[in-house]
Backbone of each chain as ProteinMPNN parsed JSONL, in Angstrom:
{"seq_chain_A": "XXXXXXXXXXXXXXXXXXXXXXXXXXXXXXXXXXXXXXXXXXXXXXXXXXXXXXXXXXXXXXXXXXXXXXXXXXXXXXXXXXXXXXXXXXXXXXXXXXXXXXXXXXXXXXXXXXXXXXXXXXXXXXXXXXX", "coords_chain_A": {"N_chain_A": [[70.263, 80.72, 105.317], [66.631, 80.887, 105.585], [63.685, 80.426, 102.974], [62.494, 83.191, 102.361], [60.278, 83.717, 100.796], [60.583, 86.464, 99.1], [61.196, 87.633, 96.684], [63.227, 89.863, 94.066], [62.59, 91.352, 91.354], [64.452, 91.061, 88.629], [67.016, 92.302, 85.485], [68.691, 92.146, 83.09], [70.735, 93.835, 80.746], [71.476, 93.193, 77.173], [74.28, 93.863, 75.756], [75.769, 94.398, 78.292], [75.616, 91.657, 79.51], [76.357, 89.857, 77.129], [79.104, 91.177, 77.224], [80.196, 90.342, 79.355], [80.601, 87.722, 79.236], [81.533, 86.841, 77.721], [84.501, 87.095, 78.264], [84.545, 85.317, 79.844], [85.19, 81.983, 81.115], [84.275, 78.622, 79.801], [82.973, 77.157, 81.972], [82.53, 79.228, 83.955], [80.758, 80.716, 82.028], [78.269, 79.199, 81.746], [77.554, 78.551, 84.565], [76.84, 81.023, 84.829], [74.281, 81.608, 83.074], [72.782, 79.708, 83.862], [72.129, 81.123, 86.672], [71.219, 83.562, 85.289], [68.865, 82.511, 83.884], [67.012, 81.383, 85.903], [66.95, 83.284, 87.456], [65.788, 85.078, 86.062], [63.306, 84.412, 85.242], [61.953, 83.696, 87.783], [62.551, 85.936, 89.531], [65.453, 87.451, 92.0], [65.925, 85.869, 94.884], [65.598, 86.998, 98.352], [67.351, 86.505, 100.352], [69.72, 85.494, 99.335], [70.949, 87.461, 98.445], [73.748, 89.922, 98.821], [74.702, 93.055, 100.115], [76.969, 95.028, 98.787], [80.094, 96.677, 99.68], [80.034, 99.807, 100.34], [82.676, 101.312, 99.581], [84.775, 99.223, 98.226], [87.523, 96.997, 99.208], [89.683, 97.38, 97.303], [89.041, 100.028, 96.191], [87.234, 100.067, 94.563], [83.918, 101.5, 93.869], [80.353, 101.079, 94.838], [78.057, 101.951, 95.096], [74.392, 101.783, 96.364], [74.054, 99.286, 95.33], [73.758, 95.636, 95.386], [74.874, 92.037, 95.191], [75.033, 88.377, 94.437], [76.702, 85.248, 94.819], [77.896, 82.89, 92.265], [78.27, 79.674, 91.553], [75.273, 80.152, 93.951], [75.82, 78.661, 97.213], [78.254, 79.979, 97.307], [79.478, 80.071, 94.983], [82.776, 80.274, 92.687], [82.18, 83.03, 91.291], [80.594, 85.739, 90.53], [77.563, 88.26, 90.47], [76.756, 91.483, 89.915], [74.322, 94.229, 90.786], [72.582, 96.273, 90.469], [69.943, 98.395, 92.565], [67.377, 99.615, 91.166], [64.366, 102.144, 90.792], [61.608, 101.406, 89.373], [58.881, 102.633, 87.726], [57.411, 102.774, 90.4], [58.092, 100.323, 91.192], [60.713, 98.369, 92.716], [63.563, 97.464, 91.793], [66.114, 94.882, 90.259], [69.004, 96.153, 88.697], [71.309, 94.318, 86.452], [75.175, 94.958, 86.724], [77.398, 93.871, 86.323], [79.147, 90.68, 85.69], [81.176, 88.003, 86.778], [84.692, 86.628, 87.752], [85.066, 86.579, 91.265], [87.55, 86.298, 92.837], [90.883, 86.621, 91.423], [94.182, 84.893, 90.527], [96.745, 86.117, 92.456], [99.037, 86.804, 91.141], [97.869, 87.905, 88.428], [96.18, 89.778, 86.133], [93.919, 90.069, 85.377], [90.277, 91.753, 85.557], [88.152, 91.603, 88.543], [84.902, 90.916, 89.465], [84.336, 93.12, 90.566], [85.751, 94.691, 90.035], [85.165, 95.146, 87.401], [82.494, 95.631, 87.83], [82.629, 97.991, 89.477], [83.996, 99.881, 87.557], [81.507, 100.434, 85.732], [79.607, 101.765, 87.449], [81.275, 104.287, 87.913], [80.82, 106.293, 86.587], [79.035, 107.432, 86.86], [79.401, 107.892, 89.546], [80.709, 109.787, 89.392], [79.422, 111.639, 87.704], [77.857, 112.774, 89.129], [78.356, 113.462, 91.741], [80.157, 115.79, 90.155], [77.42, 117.085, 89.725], [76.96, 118.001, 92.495], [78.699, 119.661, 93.195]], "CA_chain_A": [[69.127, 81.595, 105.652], [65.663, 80.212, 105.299], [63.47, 80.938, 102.341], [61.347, 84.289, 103.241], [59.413, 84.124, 99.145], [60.751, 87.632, 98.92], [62.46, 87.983, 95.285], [63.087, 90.749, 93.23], [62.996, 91.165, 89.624], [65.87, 91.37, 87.565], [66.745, 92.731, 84.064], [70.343, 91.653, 82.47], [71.336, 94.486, 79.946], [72.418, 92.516, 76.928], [75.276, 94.194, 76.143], [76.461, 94.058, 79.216], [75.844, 90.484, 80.044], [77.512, 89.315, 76.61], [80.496, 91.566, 77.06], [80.958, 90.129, 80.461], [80.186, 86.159, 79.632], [82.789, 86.552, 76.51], [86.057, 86.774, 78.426], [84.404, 84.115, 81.069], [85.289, 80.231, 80.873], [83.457, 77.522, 79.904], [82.588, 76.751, 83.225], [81.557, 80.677, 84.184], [79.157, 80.76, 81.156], [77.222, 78.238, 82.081], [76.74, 79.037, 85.601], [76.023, 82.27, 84.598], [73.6, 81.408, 82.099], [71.608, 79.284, 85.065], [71.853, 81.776, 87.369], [70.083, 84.81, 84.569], [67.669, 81.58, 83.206], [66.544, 81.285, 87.133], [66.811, 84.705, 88.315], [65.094, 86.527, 85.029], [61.666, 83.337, 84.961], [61.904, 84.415, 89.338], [63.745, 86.775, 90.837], [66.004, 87.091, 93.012], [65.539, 85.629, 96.603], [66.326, 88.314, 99.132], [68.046, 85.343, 100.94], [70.833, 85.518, 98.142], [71.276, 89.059, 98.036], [74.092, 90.679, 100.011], [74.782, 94.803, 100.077], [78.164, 95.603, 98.227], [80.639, 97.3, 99.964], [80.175, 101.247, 99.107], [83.651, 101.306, 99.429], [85.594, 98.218, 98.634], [88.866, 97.489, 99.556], [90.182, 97.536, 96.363], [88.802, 101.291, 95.969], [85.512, 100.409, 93.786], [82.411, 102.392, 94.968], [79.943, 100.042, 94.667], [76.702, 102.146, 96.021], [73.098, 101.306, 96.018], [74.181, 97.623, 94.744], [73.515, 94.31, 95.719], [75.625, 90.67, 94.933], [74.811, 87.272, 94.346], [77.623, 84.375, 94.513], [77.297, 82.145, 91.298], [76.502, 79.467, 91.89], [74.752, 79.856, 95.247], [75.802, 79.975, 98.066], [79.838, 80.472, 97.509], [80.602, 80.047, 93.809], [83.839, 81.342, 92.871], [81.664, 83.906, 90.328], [80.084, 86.933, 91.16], [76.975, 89.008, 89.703], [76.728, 93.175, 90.597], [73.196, 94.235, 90.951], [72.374, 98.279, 91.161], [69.306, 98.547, 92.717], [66.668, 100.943, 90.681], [63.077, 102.127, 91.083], [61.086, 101.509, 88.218], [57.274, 103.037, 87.803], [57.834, 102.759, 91.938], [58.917, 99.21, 92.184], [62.097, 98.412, 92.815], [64.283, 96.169, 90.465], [67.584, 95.111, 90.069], [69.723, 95.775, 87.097], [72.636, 93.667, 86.22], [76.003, 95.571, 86.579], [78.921, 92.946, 85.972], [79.439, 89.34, 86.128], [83.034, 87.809, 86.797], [85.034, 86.196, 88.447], [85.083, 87.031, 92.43], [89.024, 86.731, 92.992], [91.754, 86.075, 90.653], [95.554, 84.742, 91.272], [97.544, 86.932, 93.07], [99.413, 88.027, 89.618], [96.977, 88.378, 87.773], [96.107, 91.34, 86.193], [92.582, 90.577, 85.077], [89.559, 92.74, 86.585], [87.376, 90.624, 89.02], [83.607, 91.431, 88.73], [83.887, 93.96, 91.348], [86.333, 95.888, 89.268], [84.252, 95.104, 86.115], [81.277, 96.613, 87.85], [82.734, 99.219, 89.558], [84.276, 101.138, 86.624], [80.69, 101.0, 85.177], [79.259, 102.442, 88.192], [82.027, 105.063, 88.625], [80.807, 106.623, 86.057], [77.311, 107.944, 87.655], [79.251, 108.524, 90.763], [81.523, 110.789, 89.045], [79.051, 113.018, 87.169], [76.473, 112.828, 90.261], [79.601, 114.418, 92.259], [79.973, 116.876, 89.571], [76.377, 117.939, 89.917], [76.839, 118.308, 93.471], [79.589, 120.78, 93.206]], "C_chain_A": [[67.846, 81.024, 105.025], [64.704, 81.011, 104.018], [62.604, 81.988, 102.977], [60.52, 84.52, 101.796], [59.651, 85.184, 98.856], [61.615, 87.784, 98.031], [62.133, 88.984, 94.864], [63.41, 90.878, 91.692], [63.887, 91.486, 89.194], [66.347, 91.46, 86.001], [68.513, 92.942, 83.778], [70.411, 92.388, 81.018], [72.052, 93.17, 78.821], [73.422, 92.176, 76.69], [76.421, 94.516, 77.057], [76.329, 92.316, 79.595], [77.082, 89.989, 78.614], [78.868, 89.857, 76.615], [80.918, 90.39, 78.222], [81.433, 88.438, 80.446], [81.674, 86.013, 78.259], [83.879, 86.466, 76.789], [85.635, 86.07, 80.027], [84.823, 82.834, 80.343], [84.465, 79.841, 80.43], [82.499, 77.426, 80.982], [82.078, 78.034, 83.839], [80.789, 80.877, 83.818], [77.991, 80.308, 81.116], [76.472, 78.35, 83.39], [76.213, 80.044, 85.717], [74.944, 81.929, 83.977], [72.388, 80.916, 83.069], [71.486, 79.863, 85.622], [71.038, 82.711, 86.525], [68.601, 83.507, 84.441], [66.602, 81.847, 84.541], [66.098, 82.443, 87.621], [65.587, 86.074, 87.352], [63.618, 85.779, 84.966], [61.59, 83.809, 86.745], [61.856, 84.919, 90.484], [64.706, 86.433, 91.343], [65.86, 86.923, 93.98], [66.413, 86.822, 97.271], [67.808, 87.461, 99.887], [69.102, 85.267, 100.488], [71.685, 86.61, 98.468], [72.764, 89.171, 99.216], [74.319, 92.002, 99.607], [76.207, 94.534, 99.368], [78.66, 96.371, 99.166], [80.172, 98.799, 99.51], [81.659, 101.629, 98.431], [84.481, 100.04, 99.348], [86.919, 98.515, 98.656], [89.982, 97.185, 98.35], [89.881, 99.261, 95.544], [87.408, 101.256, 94.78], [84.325, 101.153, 94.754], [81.012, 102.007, 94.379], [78.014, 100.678, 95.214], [75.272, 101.938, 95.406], [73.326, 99.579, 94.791], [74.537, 96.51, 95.658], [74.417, 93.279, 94.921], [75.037, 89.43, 94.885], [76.407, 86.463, 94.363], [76.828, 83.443, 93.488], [78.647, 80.74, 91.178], [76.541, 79.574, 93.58], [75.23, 78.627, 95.778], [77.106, 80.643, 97.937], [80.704, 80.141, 96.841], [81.945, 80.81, 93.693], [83.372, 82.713, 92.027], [80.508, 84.902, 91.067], [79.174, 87.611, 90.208], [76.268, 90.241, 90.543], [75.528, 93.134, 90.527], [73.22, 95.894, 91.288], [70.667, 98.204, 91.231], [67.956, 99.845, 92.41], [65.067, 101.209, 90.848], [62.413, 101.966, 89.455], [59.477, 101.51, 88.568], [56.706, 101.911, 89.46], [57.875, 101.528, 92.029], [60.214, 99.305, 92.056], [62.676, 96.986, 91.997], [65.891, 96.337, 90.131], [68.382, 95.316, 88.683], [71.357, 95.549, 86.967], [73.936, 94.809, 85.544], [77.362, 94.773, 85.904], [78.643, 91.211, 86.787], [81.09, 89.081, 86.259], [83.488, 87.226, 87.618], [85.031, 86.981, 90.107], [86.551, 87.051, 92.767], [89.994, 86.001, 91.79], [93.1, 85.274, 91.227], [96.006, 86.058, 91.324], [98.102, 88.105, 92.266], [98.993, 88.076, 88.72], [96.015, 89.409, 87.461], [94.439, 91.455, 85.218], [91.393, 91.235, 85.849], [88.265, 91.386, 86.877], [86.107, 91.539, 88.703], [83.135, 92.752, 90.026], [84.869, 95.636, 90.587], [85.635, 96.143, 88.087], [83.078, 96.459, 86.737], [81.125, 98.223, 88.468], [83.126, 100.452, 88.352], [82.809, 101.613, 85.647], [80.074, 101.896, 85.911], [80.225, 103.787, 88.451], [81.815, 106.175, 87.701], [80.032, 108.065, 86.025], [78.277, 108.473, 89.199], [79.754, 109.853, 90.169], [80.792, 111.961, 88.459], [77.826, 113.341, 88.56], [77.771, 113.958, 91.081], [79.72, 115.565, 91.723], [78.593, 118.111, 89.69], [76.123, 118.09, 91.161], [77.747, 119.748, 93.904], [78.591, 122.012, 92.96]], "O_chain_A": [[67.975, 80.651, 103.859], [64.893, 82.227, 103.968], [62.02, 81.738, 104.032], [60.072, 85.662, 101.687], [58.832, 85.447, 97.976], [62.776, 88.052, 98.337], [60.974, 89.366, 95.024], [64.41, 90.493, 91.086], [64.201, 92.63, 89.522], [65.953, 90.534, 85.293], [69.28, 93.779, 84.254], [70.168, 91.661, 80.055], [72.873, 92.354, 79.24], [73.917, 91.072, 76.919], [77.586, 94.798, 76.78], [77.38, 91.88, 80.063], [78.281, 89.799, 78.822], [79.781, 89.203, 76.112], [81.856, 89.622, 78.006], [82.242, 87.914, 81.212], [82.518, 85.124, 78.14], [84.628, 85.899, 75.993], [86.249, 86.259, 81.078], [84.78, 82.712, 79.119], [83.49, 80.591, 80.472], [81.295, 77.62, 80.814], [80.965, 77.865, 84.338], [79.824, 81.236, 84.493], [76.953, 80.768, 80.641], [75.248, 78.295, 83.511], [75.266, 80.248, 86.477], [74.173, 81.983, 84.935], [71.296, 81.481, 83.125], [70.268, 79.814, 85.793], [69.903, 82.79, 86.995], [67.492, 83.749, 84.919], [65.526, 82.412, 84.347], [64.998, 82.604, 88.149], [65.002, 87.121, 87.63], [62.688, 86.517, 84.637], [60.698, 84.658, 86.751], [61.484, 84.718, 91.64], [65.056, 85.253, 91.309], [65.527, 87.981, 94.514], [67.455, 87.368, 96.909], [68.979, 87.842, 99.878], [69.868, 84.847, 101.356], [72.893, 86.603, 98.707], [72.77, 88.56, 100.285], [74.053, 92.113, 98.41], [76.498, 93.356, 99.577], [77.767, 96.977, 99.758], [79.941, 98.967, 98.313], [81.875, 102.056, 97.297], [84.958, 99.691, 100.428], [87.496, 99.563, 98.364], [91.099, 96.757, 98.643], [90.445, 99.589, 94.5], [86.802, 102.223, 94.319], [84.08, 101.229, 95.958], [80.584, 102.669, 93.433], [77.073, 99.967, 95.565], [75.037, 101.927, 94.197], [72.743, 99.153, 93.794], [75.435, 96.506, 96.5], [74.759, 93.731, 93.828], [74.108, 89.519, 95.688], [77.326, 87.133, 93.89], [75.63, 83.177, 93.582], [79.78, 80.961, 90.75], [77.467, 79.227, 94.314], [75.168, 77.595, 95.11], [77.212, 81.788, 98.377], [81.889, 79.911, 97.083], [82.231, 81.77, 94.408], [84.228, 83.598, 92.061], [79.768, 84.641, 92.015], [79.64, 87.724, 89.074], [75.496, 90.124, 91.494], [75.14, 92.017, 90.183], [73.795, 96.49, 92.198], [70.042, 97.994, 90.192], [67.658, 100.74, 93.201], [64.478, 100.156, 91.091], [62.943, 102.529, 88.497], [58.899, 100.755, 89.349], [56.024, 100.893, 89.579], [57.662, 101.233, 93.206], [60.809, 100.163, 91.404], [62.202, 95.873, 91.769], [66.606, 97.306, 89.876], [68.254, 94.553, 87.725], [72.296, 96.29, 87.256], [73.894, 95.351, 84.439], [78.131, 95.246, 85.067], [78.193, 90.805, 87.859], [81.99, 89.839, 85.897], [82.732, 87.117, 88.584], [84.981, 88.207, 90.003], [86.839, 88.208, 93.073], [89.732, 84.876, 91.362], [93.073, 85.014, 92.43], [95.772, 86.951, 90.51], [97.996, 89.331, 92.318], [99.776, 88.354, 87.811], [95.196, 89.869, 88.257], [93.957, 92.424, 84.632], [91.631, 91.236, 87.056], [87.706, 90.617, 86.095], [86.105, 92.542, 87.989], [82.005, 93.162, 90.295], [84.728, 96.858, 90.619], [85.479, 97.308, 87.721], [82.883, 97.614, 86.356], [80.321, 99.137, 88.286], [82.667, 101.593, 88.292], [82.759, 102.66, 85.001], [79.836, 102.957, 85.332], [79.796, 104.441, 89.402], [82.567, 107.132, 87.885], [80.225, 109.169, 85.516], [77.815, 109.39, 89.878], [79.213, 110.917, 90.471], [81.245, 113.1, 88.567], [77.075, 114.316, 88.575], [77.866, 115.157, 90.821], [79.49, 116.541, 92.437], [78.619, 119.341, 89.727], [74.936, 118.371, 91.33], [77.454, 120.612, 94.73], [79.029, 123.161, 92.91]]}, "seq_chain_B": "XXXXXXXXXXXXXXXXXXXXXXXXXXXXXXXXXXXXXXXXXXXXXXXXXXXXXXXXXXXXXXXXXXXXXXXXXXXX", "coords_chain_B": {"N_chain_B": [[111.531, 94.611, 58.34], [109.337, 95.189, 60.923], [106.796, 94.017, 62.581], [103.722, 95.579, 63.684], [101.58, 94.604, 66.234], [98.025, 95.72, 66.45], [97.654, 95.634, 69.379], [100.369, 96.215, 70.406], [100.558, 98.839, 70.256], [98.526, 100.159, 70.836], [99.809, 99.571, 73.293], [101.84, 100.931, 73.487], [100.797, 103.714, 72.899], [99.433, 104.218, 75.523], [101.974, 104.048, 77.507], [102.504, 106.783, 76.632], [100.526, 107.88, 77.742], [99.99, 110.596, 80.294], [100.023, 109.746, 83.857], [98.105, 110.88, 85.338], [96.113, 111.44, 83.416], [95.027, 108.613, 83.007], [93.297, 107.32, 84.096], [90.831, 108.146, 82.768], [90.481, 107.261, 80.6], [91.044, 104.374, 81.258], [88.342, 103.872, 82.149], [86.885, 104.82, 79.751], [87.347, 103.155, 77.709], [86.401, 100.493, 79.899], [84.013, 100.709, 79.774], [82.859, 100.038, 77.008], [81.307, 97.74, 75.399], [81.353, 94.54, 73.66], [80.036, 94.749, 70.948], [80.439, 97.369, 70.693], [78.815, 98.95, 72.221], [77.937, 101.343, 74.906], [78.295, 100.514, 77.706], [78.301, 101.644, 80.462], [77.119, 102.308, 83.748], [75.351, 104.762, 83.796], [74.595, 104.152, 81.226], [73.19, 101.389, 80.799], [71.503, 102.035, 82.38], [69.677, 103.855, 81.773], [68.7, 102.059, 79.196], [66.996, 100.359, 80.333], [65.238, 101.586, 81.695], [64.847, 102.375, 84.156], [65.508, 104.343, 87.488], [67.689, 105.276, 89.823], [68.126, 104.833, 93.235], [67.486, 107.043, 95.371], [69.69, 108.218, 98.353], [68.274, 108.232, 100.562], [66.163, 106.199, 100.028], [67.442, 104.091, 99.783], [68.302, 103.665, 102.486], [65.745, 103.055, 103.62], [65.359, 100.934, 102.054], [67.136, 98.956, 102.855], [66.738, 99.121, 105.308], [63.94, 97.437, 105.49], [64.209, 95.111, 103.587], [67.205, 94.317, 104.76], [67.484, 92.797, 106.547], [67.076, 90.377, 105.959], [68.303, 89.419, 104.313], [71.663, 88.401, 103.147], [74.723, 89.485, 105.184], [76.836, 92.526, 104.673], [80.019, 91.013, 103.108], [82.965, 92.429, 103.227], [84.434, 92.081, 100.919], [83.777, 93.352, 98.825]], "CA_chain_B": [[110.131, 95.717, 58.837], [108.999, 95.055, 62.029], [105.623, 94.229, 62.29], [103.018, 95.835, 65.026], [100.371, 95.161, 66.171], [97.764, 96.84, 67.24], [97.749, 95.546, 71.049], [101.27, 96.926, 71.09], [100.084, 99.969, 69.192], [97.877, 100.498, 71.86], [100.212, 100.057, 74.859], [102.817, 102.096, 73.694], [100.24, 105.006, 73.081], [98.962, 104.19, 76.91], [102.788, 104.246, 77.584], [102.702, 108.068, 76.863], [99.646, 108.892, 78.439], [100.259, 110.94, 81.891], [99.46, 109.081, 85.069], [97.086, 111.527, 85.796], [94.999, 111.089, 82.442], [95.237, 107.168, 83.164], [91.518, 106.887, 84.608], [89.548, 108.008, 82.223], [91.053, 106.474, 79.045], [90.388, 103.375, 81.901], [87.324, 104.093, 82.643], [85.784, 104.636, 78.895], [87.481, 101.665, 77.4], [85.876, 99.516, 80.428], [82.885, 100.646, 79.314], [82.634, 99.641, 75.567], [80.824, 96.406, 75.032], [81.692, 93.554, 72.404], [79.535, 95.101, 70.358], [81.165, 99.222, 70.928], [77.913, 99.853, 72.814], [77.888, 102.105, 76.362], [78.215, 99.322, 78.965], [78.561, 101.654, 81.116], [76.075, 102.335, 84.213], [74.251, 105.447, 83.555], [74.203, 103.518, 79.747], [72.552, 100.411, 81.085], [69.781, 102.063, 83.386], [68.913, 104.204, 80.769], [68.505, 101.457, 78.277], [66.167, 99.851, 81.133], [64.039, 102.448, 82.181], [65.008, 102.532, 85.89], [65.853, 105.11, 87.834], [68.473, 105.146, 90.504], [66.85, 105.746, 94.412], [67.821, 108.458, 96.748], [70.006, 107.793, 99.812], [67.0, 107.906, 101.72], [65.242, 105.009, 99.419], [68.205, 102.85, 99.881], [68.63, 103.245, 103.612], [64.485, 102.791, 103.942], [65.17, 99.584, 101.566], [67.996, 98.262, 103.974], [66.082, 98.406, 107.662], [62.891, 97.024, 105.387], [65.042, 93.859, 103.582], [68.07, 94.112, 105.506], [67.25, 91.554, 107.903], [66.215, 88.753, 105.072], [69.443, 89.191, 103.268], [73.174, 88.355, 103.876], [75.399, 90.661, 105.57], [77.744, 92.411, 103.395], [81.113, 90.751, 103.953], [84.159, 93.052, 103.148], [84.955, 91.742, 99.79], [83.57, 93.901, 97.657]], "C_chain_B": [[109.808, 94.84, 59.915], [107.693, 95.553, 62.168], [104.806, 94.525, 63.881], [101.824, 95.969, 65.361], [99.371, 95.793, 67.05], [97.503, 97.394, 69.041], [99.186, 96.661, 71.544], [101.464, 98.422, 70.75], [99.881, 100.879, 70.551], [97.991, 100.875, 73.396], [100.936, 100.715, 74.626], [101.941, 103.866, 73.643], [100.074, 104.908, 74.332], [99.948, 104.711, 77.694], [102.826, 105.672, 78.44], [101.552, 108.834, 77.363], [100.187, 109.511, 79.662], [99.69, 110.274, 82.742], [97.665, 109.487, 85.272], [95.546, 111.788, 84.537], [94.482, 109.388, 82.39], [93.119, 106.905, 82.873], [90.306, 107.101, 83.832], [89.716, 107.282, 81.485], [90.543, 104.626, 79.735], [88.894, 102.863, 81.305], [86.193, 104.174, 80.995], [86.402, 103.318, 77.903], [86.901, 100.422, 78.544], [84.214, 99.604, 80.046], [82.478, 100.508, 78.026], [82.232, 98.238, 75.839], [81.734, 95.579, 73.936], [81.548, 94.207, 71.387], [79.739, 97.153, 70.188], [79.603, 99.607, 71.353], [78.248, 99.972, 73.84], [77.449, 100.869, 77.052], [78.699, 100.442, 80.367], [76.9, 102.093, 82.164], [74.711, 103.368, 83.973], [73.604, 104.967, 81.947], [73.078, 102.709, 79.935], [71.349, 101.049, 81.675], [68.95, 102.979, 82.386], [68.152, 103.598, 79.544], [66.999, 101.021, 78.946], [65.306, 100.558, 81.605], [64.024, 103.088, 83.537], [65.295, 103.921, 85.869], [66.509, 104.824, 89.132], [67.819, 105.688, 91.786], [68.458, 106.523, 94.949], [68.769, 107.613, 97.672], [69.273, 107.209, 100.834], [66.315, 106.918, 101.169], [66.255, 104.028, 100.19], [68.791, 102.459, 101.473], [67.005, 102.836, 104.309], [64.322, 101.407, 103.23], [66.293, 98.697, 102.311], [67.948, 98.619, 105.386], [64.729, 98.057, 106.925], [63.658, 95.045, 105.433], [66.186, 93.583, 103.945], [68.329, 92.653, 106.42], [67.139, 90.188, 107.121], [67.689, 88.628, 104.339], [70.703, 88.707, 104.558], [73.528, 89.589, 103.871], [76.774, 91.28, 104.353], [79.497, 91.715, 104.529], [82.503, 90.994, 103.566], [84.722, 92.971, 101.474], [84.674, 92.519, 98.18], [82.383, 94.377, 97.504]], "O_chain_B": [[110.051, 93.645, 59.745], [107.288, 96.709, 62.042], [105.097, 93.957, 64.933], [101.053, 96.89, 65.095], [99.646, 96.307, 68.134], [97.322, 98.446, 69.653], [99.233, 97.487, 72.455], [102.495, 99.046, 71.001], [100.542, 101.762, 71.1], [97.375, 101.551, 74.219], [101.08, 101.53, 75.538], [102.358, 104.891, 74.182], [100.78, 105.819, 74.763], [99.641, 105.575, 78.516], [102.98, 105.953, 79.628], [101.492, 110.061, 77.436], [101.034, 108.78, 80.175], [98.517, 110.079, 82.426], [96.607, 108.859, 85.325], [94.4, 112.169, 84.778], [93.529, 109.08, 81.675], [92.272, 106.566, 82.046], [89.192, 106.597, 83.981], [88.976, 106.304, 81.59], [89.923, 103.81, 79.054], [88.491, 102.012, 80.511], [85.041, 103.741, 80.986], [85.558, 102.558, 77.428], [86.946, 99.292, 78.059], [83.414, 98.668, 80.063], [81.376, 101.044, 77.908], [82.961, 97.593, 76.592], [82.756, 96.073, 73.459], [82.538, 94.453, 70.698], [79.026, 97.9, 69.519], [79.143, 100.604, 70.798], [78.914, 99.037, 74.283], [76.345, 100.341, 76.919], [79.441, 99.973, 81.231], [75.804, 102.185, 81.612], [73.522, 103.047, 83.951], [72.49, 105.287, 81.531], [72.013, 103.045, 79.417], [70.236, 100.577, 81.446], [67.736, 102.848, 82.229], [67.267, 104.197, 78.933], [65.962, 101.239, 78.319], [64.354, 99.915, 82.048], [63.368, 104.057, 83.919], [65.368, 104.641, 84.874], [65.861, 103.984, 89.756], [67.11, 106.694, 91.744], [69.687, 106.497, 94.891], [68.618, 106.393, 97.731], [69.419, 106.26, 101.606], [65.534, 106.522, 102.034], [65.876, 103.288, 101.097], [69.448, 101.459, 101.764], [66.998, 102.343, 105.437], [63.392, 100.68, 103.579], [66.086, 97.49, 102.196], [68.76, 98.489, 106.302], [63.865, 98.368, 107.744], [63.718, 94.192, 106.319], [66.538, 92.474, 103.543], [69.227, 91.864, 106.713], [67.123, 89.087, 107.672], [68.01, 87.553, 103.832], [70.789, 88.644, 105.785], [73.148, 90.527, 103.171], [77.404, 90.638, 103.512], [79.894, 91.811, 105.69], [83.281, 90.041, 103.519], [85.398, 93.878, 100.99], [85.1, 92.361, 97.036], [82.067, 94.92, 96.445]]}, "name": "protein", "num_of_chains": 2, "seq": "XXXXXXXXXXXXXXXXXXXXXXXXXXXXXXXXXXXXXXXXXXXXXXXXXXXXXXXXXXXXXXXXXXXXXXXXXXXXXXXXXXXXXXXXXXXXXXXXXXXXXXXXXXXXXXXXXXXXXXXXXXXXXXXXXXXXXXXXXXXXXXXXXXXXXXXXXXXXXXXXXXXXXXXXXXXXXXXXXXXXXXXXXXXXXXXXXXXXXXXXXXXXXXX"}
């Protein structure tokens, strides 16, 4: 997809980025590390971006968030994105990094499970205050 | 003496949790940081200042940049 100059700013929690970069590889940390260095001096290209599932098919609920592959375009690493308004712009804030699929039996959480259980958190009391 | 530690400490308490208590005990251990701070989402946007849009923001911000981005593609 061609460039359209249309990035958005992005803001990497640090406690969440080092939890997530600490049980990454070698080789994850680093591409992570270029991808925040790049994405936080800026933005993100819209071009990058894709929508999240709301529902993936692993049962995360993934809403109002955006994805990157790391590295661009179809690393095997993945970084969540929840899309927020801030003093009315809009800006992304880093949900989970991680791997994008694991082996088969492997029982670690990819970065869609990472980021969903943070997000499930907000759906769950947002739900509550809908009741 | 049979020594234990606290990983297996930890799964045998999990052990006896009920199924049906599973998710949260999940759910707030995925959210502890390195550091035992709130990693979790309403943690993070609060730290940041944001605020989370409406339905209606986020379907007026996907038919604005919709078209410039990739499609989503099933995976997550």
């Amino acid at each position: 997809m061609a460039d359209t100059g249309i990035r958005f700013p992005a803001r990497f929690d640090p406690d969440a980025w080092e939890t997530d970069l600490a049980r990454s590889t070698p080789d994850g940390r680093t591409a992570a590390e270029t991808a925040k260095v790049d994405y936080e001096r800026s933005g993100v290209p819209a071009e990058r971006l894709r929508p999240c599932d709301p529902e993936g098919r692993d049962g995360n609920r993934l809403e109002n968030c955006l994805k990157v592959y790391v590295p661009h375009p179809a690393g095997k690493w993945g970084i969540v994105f929840m899309l927020l308004e801030i003093d009315s712009r809009l800006r992304l804030e880093f949900m989970g990094f991680g791997m994008r699929h694991h082996p088969k039996n492997a029982h670690a959480p990819n970065v869609y499970d990472l980021s969903g259980k943070r997000v499930a958190e907000i759906t769950a009391r947002d739900l509550r205050e809908k009741k | 003496m049979k020594l234990v530690t606290m990983r297996e400490t930890a799964q045998t308490l999990l052990d006896q949790v009920p199924d049906d208590e599973l998710d949260d005990i999940v759910r707030f251990l995925a959210c502890r940081g390195i550091s035992g701070t709130d990693i979790s989402a309403k943690a993070i946007i609060t730290r940041g200042g944001g605020k989370e849009l409406t339905p209606q923001q986020w379907e007026a911000f996907i038919a604005e940049y919709g078209p410039h981005m990739l499609p989503p593609d099933g995976e997550g």
